[in-house]
Residue, then its C-alpha position, 0 to 999 in steps of 0.5 A: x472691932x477691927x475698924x475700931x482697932x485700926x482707927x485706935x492704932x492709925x490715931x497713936x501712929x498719927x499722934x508719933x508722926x506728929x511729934x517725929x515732923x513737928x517736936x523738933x519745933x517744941x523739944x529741942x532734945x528731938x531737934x538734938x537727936x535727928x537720928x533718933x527721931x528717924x529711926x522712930x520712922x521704923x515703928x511708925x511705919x508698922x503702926x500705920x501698916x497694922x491700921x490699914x490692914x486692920x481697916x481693909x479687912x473690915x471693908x472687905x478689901x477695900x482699900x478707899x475706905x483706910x485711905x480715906x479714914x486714915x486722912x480724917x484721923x490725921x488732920x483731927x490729930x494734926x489739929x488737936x497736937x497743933x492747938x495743945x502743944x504749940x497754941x496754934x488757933x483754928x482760924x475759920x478756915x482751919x474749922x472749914x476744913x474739919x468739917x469737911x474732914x468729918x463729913x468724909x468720916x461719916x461717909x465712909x462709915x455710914x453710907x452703904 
């Protein structure tokens, strides 16, 4: 339960950094209001500590394991605000590169 937890939060905190980096790009009330976009670093910051506490704890202290889902999480975020906000395409490349995202997820949850 806890690492589906922490994956749930690691994907919303993921999901803010996405919008906090690259919104201003899209809304022009984010490139606006830059200070805002900052603080929202704050909450964020909390999110992604509450993610890998939460995925530590399930690996027993491992802190590799979070790390590495953590990436998979982000890149798989990345993509989908990527091509559903902005219409970027996934090239051959981009598609090489998640899966090569996914094979290190599966590693790290299926391989004892």
């Amino acid at each position: 339960m806890k690492l589906i937890l922490g994956m749930l939060v690691g994907v919303l905190a993921q999901t803010l950094t996405f919008l906090q980096l690259q919104g201003r790009w899209k809304f022009e009330w984010m490139k606006e209001h830059q200070w805002v976009m900052v603080l929202l670093g704050i909450p964020i910051s909390i999110l992604f500590m509450t993610s890998v506490s939460l995925m530590v704890e399930h690996f027993d202290g491992q802190l590799w394991p979070s790390r590495l889902i953590g990436f998979v999480i982000g890149t798989i975020m990345f993509t989908i605000m990527s091509v559903s906000l902005f219409g970027e395409p996934i090239t051959m490349k981009t598609a090489i590169c998640l899966i090569l995202s996914l094979s290190i997820l599966i590693v790290q949850l299926f391989w004892k």
